[in-house]
ZATORKE-650088 format. One record per atom (N, C-alpha, C): x, y, z; residue in one letter; residue number from 1; atom name. Coordinates in pm, 1 decimal, always signed. Layout:
% ZATORKE-650088
u=X v=Y w=Z residuo=A num=NUM atomo=CA
...
% end
This chain:
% ZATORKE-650088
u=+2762.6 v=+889.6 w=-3006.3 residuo=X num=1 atomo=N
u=+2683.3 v=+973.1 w=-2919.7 residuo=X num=1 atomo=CA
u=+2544.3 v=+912.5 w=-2897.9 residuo=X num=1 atomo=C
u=+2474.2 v=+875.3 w=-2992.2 residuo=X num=2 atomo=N
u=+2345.7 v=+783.9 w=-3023.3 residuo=X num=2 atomo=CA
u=+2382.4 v=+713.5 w=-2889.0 residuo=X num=2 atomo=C
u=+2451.1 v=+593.7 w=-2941.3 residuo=X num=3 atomo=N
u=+2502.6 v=+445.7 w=-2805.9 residuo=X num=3 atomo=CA
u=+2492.6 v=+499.0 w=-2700.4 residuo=X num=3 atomo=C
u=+2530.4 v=+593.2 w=-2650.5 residuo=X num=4 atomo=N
u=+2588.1 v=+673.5 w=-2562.1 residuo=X num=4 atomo=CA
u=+2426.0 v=+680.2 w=-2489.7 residuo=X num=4 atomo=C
u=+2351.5 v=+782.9 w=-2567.8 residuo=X num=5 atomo=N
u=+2234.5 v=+803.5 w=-2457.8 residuo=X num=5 atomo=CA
u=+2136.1 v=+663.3 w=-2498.6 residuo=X num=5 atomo=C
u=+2120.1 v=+614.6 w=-2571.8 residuo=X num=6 atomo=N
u=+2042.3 v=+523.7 w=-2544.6 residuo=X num=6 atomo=CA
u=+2088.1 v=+394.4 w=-2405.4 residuo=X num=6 atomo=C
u=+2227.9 v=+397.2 w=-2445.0 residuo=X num=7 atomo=N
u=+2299.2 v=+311.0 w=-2292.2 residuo=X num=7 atomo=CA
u=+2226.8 v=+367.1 w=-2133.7 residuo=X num=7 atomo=C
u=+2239.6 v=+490.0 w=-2155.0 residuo=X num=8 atomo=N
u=+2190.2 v=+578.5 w=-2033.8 residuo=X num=8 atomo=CA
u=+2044.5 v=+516.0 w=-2063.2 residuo=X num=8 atomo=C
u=+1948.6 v=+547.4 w=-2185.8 residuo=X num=9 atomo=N
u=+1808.6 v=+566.6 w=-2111.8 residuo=X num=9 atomo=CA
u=+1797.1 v=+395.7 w=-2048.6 residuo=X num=9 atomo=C
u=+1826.1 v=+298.1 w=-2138.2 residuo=X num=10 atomo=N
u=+1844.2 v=+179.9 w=-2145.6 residuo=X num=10 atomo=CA
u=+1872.9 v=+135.3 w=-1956.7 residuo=X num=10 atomo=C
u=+1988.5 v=+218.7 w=-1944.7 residuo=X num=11 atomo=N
u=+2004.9 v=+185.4 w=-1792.9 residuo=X num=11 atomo=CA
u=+1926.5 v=+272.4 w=-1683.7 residuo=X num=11 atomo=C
u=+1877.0 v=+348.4 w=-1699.3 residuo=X num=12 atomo=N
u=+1781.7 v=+400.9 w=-1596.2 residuo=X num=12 atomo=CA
u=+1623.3 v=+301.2 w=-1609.2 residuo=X num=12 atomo=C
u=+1569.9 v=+254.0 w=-1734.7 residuo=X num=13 atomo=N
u=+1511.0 v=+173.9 w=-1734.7 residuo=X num=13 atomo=CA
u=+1502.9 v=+22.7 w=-1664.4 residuo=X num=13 atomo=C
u=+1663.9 v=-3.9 w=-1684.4 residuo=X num=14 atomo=N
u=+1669.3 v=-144.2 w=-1560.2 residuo=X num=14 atomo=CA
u=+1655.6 v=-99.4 w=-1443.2 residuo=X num=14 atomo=C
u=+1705.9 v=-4.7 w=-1377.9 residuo=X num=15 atomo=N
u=+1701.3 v=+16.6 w=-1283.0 residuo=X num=15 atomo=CA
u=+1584.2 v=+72.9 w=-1190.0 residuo=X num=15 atomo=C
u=+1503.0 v=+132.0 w=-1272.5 residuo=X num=16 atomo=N
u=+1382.2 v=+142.2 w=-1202.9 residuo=X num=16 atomo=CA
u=+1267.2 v=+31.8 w=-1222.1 residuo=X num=16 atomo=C
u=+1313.4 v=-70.2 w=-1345.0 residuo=X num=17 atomo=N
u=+1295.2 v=-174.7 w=-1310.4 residuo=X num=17 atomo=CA
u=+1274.3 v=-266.0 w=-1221.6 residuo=X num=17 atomo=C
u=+1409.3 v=-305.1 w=-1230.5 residuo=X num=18 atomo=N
u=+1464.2 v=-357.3 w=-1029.0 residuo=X num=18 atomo=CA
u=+1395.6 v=-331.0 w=-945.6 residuo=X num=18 atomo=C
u=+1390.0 v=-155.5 w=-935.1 residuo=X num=19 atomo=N
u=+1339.8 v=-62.4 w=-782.6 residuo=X num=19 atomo=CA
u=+1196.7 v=-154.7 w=-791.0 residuo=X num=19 atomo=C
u=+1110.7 v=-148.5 w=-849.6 residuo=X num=20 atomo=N
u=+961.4 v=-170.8 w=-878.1 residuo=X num=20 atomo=CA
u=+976.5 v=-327.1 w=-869.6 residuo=X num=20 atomo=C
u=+1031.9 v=-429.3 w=-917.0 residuo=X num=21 atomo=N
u=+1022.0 v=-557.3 w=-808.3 residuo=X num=21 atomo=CA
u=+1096.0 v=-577.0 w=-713.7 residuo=X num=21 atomo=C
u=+1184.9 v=-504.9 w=-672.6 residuo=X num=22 atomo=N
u=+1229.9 v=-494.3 w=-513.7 residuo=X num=22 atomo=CA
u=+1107.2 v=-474.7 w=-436.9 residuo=X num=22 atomo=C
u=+1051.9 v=-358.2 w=-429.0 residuo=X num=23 atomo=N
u=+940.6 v=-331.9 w=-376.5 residuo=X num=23 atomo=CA
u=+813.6 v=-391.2 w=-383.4 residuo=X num=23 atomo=C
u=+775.7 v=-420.7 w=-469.8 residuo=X num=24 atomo=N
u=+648.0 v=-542.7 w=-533.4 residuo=X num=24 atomo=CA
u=+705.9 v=-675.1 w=-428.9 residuo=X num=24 atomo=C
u=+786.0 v=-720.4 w=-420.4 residuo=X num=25 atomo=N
u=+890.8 v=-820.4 w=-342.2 residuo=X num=25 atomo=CA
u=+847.6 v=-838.6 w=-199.7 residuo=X num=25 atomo=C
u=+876.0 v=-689.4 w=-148.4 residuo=X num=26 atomo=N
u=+881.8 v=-657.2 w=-26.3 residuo=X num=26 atomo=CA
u=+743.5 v=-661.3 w=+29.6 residuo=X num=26 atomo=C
u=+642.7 v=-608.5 w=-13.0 residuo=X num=27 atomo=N
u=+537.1 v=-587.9 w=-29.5 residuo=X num=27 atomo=CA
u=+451.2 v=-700.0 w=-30.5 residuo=X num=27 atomo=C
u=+459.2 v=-775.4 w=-81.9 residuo=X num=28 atomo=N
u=+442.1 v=-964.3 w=-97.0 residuo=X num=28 atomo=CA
u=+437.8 v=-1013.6 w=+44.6 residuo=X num=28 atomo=C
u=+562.4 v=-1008.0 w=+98.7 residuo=X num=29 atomo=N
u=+590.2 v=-1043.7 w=+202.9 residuo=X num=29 atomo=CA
u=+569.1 v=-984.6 w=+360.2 residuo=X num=29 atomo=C
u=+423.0 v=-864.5 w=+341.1 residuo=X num=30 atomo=N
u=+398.9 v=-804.9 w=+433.2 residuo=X num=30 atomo=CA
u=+328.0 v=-878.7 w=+550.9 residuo=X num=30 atomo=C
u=+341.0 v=-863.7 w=+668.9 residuo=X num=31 atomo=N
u=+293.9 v=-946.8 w=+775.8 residuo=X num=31 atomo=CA
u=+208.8 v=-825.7 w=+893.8 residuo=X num=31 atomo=C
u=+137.5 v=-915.3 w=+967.4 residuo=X num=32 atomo=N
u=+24.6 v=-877.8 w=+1050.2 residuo=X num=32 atomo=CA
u=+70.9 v=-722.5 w=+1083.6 residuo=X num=32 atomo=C
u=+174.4 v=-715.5 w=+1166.3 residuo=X num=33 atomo=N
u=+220.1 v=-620.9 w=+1201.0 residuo=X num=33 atomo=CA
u=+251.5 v=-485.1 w=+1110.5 residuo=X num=33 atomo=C
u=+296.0 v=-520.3 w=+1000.4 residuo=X num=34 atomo=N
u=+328.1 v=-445.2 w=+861.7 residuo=X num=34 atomo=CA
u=+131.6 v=-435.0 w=+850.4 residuo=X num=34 atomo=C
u=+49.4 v=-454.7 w=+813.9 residuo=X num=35 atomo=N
u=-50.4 v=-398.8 w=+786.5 residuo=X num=35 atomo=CA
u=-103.8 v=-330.8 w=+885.8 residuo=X num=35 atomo=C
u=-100.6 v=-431.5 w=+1056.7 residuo=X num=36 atomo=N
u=-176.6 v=-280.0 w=+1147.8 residuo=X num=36 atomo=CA
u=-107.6 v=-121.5 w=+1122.5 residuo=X num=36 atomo=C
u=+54.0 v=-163.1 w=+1151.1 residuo=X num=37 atomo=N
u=+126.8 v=-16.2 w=+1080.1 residuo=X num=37 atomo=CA
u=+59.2 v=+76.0 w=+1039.2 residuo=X num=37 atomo=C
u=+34.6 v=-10.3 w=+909.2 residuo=X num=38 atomo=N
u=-37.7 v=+80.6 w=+782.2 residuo=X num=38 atomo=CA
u=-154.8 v=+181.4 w=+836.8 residuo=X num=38 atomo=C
u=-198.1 v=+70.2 w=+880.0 residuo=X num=39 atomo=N
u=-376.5 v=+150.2 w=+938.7 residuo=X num=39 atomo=CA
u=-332.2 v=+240.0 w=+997.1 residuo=X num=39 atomo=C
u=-276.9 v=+217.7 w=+1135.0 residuo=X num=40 atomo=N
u=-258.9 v=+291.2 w=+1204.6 residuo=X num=40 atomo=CA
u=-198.3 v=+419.4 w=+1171.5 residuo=X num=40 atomo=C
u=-108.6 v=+420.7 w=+1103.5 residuo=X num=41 atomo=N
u=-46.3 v=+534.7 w=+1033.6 residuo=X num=41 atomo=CA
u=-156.8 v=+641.4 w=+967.5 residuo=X num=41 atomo=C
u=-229.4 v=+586.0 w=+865.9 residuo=X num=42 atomo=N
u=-293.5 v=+650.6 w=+815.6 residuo=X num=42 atomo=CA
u=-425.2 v=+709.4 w=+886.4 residuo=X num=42 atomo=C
u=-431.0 v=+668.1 w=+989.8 residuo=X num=43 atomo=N
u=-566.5 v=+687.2 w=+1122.2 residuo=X num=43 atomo=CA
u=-497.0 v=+811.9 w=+1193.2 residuo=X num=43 atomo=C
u=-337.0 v=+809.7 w=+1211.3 residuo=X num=44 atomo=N
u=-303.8 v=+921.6 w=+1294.8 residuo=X num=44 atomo=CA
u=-286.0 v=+1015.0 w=+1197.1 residuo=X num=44 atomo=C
u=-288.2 v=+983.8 w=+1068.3 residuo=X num=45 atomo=N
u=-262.6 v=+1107.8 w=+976.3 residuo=X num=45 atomo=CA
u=-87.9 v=+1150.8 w=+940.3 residuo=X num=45 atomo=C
u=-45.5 v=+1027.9 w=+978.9 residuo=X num=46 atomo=N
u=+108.2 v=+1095.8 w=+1018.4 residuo=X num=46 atomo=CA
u=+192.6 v=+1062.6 w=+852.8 residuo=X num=46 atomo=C
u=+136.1 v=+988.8 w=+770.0 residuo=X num=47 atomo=N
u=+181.0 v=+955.9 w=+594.3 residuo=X num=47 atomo=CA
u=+49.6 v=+873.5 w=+543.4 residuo=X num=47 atomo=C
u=+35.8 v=+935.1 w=+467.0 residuo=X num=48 atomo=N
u=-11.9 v=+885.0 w=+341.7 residuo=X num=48 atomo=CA
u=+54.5 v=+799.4 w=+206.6 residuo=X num=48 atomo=C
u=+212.4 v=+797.5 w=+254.4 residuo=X num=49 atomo=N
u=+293.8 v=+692.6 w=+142.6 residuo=X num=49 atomo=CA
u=+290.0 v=+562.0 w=+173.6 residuo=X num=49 atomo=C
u=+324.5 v=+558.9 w=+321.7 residuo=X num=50 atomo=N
u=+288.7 v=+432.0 w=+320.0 residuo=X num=50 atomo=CA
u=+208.2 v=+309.9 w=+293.5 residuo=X num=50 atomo=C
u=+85.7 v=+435.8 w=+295.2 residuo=X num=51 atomo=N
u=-71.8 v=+360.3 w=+286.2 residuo=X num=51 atomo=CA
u=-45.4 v=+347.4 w=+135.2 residuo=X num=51 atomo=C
u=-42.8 v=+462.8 w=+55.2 residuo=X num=52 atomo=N
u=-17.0 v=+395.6 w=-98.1 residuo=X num=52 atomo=CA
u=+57.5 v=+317.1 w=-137.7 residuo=X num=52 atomo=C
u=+185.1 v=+296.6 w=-68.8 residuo=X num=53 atomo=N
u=+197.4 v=+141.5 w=-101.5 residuo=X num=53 atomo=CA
u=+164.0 v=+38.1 w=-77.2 residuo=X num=53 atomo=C
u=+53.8 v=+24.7 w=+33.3 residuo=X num=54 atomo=N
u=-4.7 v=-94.6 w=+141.3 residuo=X num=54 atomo=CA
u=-125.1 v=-119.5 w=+44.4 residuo=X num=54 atomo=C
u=-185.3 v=+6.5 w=-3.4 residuo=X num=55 atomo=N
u=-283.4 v=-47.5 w=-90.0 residuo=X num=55 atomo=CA
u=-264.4 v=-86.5 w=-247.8 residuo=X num=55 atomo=C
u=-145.1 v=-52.6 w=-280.8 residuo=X num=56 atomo=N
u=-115.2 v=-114.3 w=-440.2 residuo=X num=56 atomo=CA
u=-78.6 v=-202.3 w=-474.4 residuo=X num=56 atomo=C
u=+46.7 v=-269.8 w=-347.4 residuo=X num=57 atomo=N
u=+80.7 v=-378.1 w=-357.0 residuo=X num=57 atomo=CA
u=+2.6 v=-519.5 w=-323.3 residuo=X num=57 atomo=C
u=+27.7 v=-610.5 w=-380.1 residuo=X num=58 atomo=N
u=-67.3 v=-748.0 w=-337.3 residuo=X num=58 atomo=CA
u=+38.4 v=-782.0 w=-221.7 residuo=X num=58 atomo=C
u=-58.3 v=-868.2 w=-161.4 residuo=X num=59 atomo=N
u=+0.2 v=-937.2 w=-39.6 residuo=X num=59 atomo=CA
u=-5.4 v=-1059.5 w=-63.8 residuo=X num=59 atomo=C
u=+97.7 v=-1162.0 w=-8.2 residuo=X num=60 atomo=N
u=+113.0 v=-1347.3 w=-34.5 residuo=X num=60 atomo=CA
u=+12.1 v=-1380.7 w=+32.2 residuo=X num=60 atomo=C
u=+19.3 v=-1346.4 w=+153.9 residuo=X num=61 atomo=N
u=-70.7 v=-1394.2 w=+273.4 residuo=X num=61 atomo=CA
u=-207.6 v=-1376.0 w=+211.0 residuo=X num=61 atomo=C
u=-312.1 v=-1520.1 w=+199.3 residuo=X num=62 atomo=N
u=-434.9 v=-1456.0 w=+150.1 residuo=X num=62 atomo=CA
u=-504.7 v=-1372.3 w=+235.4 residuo=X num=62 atomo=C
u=-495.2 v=-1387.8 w=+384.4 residuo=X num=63 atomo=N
u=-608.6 v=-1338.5 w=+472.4 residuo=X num=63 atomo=CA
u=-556.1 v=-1171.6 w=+489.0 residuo=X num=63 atomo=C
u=-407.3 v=-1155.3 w=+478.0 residuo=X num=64 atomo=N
u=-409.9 v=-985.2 w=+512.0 residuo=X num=64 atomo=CA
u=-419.1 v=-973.4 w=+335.3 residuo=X num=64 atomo=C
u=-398.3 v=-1055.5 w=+249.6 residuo=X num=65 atomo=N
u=-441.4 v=-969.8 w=+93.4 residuo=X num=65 atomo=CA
u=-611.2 v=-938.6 w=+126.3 residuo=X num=65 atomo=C
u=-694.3 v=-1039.0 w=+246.9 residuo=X num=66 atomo=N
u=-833.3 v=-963.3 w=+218.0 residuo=X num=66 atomo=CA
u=-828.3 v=-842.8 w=+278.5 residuo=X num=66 atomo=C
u=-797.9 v=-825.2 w=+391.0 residuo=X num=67 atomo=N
u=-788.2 v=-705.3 w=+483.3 residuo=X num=67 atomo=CA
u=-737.7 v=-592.5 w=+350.8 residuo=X num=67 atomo=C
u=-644.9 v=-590.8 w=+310.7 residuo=X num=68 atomo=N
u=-614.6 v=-484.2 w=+183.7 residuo=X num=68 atomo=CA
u=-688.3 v=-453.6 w=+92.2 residuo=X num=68 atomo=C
u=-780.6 v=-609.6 w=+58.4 residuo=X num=69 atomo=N
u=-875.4 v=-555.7 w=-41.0 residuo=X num=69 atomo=CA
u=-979.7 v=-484.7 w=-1.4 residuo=X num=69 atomo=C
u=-1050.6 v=-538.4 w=+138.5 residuo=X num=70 atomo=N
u=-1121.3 v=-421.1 w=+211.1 residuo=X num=70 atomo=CA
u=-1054.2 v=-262.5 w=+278.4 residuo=X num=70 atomo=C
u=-993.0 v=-252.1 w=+253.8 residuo=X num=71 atomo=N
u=-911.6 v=-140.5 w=+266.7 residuo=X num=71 atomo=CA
u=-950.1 v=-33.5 w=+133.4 residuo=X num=71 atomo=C
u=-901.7 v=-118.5 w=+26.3 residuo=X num=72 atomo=N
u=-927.5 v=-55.5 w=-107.0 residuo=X num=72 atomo=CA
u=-1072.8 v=-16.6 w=-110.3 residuo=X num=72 atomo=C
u=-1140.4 v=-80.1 w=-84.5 residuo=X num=73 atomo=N
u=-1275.6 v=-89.9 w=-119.2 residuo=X num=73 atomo=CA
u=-1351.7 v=+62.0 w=-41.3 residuo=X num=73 atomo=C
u=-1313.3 v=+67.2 w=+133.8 residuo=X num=74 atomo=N
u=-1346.6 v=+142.8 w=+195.6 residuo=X num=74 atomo=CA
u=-1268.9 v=+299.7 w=+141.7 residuo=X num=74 atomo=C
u=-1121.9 v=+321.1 w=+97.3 residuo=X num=75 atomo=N
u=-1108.2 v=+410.3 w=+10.8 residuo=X num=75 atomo=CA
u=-1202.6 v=+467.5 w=-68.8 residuo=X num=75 atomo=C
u=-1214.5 v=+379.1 w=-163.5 residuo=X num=76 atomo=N
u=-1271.1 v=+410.1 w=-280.7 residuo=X num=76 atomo=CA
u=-1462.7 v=+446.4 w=-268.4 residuo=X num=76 atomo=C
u=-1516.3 v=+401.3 w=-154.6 residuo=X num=77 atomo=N
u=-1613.1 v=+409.8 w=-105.2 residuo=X num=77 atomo=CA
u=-1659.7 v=+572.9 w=-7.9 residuo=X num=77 atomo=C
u=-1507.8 v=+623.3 w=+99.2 residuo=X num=78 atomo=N
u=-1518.2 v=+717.4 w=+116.5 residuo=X num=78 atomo=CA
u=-1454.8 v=+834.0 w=+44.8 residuo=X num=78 atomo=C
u=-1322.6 v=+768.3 w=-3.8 residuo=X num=79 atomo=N
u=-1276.3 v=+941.5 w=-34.1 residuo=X num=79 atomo=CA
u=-1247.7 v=+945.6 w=-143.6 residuo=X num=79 atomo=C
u=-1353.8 v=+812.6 w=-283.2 residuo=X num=80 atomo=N
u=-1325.6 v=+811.2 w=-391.4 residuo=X num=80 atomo=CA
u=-1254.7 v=+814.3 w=-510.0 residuo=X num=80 atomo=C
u=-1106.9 v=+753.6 w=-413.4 residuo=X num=81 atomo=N
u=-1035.8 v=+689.1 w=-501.5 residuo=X num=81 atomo=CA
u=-927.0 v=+614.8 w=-375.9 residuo=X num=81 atomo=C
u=-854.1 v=+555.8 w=-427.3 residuo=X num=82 atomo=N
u=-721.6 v=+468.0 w=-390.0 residuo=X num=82 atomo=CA
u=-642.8 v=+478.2 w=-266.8 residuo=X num=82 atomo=C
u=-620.4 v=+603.6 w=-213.7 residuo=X num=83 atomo=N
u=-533.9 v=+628.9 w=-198.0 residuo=X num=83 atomo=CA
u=-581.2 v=+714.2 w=-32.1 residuo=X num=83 atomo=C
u=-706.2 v=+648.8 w=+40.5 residuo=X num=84 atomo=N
u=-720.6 v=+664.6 w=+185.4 residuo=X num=84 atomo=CA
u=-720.1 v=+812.3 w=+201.9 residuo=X num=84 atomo=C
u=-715.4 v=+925.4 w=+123.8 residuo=X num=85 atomo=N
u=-701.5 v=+1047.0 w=+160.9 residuo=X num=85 atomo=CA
u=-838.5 v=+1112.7 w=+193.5 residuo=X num=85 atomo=C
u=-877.6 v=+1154.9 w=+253.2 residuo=X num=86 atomo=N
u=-997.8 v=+1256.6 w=+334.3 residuo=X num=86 atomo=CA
u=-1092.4 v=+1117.7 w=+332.2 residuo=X num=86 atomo=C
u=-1123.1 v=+1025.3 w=+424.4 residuo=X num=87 atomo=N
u=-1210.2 v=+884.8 w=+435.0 residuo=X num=87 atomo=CA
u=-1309.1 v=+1006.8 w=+532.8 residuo=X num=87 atomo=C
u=-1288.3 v=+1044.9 w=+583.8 residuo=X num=88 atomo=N
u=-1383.1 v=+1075.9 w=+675.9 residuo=X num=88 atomo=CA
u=-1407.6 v=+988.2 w=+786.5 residuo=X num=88 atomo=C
u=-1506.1 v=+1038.1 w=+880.3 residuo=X num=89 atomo=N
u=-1535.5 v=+951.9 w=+1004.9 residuo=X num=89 atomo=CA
u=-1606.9 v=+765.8 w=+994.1 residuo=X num=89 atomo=C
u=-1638.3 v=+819.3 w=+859.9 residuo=X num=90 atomo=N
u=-1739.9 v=+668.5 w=+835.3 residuo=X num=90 atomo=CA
u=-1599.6 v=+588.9 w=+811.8 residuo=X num=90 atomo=C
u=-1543.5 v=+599.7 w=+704.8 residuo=X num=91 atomo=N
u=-1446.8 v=+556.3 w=+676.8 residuo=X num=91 atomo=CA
u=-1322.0 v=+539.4 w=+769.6 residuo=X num=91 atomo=C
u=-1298.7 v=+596.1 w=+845.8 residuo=X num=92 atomo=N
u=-1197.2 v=+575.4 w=+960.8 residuo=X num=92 atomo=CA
u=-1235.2 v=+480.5 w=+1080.0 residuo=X num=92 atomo=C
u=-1365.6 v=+480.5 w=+1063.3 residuo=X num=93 atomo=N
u=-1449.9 v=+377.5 w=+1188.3 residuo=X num=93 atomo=CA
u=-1414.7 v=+264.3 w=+1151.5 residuo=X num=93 atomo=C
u=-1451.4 v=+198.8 w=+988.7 residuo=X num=94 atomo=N
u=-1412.2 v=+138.6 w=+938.1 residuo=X num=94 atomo=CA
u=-1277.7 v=+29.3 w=+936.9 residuo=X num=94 atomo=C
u=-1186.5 v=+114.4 w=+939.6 residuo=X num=95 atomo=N
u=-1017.3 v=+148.3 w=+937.1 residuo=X num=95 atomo=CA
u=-994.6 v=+64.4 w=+1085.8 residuo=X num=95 atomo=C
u=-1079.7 v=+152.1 w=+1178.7 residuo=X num=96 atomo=N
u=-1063.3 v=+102.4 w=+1335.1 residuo=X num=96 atomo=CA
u=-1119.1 v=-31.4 w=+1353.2 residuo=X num=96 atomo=C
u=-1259.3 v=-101.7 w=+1256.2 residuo=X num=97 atomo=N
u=-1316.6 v=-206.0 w=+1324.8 residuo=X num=97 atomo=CA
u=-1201.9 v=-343.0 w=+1220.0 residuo=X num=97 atomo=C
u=-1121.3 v=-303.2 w=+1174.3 residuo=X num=98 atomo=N
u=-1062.8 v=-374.0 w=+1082.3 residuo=X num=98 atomo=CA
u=-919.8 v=-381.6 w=+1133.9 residuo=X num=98 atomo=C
u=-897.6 v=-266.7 w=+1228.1 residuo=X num=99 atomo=N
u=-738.6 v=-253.6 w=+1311.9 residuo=X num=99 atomo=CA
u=-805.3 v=-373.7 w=+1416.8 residuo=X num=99 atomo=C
u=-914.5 v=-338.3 w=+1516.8 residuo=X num=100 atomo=N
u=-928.0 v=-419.1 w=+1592.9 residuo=X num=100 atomo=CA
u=-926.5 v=-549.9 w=+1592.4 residuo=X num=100 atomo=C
u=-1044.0 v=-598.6 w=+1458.6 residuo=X num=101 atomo=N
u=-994.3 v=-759.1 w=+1406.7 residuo=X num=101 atomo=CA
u=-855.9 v=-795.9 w=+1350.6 residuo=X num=101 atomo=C
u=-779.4 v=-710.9 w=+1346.6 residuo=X num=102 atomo=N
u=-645.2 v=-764.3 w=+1285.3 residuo=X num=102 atomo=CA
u=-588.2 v=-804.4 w=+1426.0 residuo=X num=102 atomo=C
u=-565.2 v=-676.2 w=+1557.8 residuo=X num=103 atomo=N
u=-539.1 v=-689.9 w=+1687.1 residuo=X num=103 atomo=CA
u=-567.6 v=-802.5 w=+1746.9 residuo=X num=103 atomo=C
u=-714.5 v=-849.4 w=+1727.6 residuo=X num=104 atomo=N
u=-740.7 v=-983.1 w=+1784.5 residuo=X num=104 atomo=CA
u=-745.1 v=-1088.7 w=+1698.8 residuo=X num=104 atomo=C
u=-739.9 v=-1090.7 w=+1624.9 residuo=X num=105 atomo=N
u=-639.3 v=-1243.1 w=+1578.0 residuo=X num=105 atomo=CA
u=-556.2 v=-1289.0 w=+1610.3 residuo=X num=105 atomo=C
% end
């Protein structure tokens, strides 16, 4: 019975394992388009998940990993923590002059 549930916890552990570098993976490999997304999403208000994963995960690309790190930064600057929720107008201006330089690149 022991074997038994430790097999179980044992295997829910790989497996959310996995899930978490599947995604870490995916996330790596985000491109121009995959970050305006992001912004944009979180500018219309339409999810907030996405953005938490746009901002947790690192990016390969160094130049959109900066765009993310200024992302983080402007978070944590307006709505005091991580996770882009209530930025306010300063902070959404922000959001926009950083959509636009992504746009024109």
């Amino acid at each position: 019975m022991f074997s038994v549930l430790i097999a179980i916890i044992l295997g829910i552990v790989v497996f959310f394992s996995w899930a978490t570098h599947r995604t870490k993976k995916r996330h790596a490999a985000f491109t121009k388009a995959d970050v305006i997304l992001a912004i944009e999403n979180v500018l219309s208000g339409e999810t907030h998940d996405e953005w938490d994963l746009f901002l947790t995960w690192a990016i390969r690309d160094s130049y959109l990993e900066s765009i993310r790190q200024k992302c983080i930064a402007i978070s944590r600057e307006h709505s005091g923590n991580e996770t882009g929720k209530d930025l306010g107008t300063p902070g959404e201006e922000k959001l926009r002059m950083i959509l636009g330089e992504l746009k024109g690149a």
